[in-house]
C-alpha positions in Angstrom: -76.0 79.5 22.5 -77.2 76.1 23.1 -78.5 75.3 19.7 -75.1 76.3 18.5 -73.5 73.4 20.8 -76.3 71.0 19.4 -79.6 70.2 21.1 -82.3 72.2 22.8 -82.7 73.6 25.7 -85.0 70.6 27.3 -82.1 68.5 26.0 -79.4 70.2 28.4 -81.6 70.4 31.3 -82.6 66.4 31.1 -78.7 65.9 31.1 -77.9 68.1 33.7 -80.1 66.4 35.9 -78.8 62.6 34.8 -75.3 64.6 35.5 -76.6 65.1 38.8 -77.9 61.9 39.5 -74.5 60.4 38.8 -72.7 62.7 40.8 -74.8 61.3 44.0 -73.6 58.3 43.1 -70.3 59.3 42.7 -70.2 60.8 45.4 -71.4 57.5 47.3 -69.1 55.3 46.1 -66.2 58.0 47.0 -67.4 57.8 50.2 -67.3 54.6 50.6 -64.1 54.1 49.3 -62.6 55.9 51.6 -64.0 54.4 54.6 -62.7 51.4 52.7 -59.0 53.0 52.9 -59.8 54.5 56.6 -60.7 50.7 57.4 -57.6 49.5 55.5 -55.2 52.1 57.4 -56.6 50.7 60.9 -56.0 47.2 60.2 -52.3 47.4 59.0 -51.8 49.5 62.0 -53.2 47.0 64.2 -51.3 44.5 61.8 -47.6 46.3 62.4 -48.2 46.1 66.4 -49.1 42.2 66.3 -45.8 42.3 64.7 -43.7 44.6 67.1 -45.0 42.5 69.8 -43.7 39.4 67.9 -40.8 41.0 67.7 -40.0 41.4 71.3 -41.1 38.1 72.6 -38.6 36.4 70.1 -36.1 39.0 71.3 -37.0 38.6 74.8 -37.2 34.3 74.2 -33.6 34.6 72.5 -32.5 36.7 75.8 -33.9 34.1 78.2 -32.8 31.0 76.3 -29.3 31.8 76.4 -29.7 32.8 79.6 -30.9 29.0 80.6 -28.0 27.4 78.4 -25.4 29.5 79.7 -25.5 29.6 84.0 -22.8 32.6 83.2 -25.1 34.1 81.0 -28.2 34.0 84.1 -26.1 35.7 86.4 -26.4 38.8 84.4 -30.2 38.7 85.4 -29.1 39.6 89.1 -29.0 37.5 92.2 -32.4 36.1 94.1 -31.3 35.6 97.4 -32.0 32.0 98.3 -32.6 30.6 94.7 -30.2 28.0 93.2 -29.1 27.7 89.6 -32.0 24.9 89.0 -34.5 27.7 90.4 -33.6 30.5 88.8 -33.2 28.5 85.5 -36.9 27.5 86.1 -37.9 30.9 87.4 -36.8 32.2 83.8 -38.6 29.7 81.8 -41.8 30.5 83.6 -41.2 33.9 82.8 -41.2 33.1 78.9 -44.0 31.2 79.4 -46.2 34.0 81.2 -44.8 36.5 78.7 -45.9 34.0 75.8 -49.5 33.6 77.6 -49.6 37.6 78.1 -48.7 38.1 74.3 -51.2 35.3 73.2 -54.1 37.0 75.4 -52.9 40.9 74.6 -53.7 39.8 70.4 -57.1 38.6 71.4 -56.3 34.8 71.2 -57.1 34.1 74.7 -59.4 34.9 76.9 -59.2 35.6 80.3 -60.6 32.0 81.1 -58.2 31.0 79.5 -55.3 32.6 81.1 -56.6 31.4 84.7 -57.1 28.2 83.6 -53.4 27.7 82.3 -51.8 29.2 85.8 -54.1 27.1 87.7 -53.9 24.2 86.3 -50.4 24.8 85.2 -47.9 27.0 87.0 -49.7 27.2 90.3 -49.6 23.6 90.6 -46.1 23.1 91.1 -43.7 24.5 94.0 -42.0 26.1 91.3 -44.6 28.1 89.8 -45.4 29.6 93.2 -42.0 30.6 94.2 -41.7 32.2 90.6 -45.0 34.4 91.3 -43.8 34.9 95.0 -40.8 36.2 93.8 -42.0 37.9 90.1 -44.9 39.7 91.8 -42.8 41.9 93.8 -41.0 43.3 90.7 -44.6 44.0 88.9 -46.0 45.6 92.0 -43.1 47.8 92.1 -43.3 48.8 88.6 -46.0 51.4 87.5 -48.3 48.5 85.4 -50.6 49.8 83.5 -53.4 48.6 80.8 -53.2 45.2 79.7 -50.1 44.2 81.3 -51.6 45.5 84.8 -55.1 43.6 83.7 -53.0 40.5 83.2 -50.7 40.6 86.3 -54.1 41.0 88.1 -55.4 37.9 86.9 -51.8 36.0 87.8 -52.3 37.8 91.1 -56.2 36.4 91.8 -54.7 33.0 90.7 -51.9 32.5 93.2 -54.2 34.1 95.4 -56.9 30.9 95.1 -53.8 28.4 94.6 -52.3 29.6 98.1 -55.5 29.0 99.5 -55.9 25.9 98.3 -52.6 24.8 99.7 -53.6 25.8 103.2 -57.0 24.1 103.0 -55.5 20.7 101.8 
């Protein structure tokens, strides 16, 4: 039957086995391939939330800014009892601020260093960056954190801690 299709028997068994031998390799570069589209998935996943997250802080930074142009507007973020227009005008932009720092550390931009550093040296050293955190941190302890966002209200926590202590040492 194989003389009939041309070539001898040897000659079909020595291509069978280079048929082989390719199909190992084929088999290889499949396989890698698709850890190659596996690895491809995962990054424009990882891609798309960078982007949702984006997303919101413009959203949230288009809420708050009207919100500091418009005194009307900041009333619809509820009363503080005891905090003037200036304050609470103040109190929001600190807010964007942290919510810009959280979104900037949550990417892996910053690191934790980083993030104390910036309320140290930043927010906790003004009156107004204290009475923000006095006044944020009860909301946050109130509200279920969890993951990142509880990670990162610790380490705003552990800062204010240190400033207030600071303030009573001085």
């Amino acid at each position: 039957m194989f003389g009939l299709l041309g070539g001898t028997l040897d000659d079909w068994n020595r291509l069978s086995a280079i048929g082989q031998a390719y199909g190992s390799v084929s088999a290889i570069i499949s396989a890698v391939a698709l850890a190659g589209v596996i690895l491809s998935i995962a990054l424009q996943q990882r891609q798309t939330s960078v982007m949702e997250r984006y997303s919101l802080i413009e959203q949230h930074f288009t809420i708050m800014r009207a919100a500091m142009d418009d005194p009307d507007l900041m009333e619809c973020w509820g009363t503080i009892e005891g905090v003037d227009p200036v304050q609470k005008k103040r109190h929001a932009y600190i807010n964007t601020i942290s919510n810009y720092w959280f979104t900037f550390w949550d990417v892996h931009k910053g690191t934790s260093s980083q993030i104390r550093a910036n309320f140290a040296l930043e927010i906790f050293s003004t009156e107004a960056g204290l009475e923000w955190w006095r006044i944020a941190r009860e909301v946050r302890i109130h509200t279920d954190g969890f993951g990142k966002q509880a990670e990162f209200d610790a380490i705003v926590e552990s800062e204010y801690q240190k400033a207030l202590k600071s303030r009573e040492q001085n």
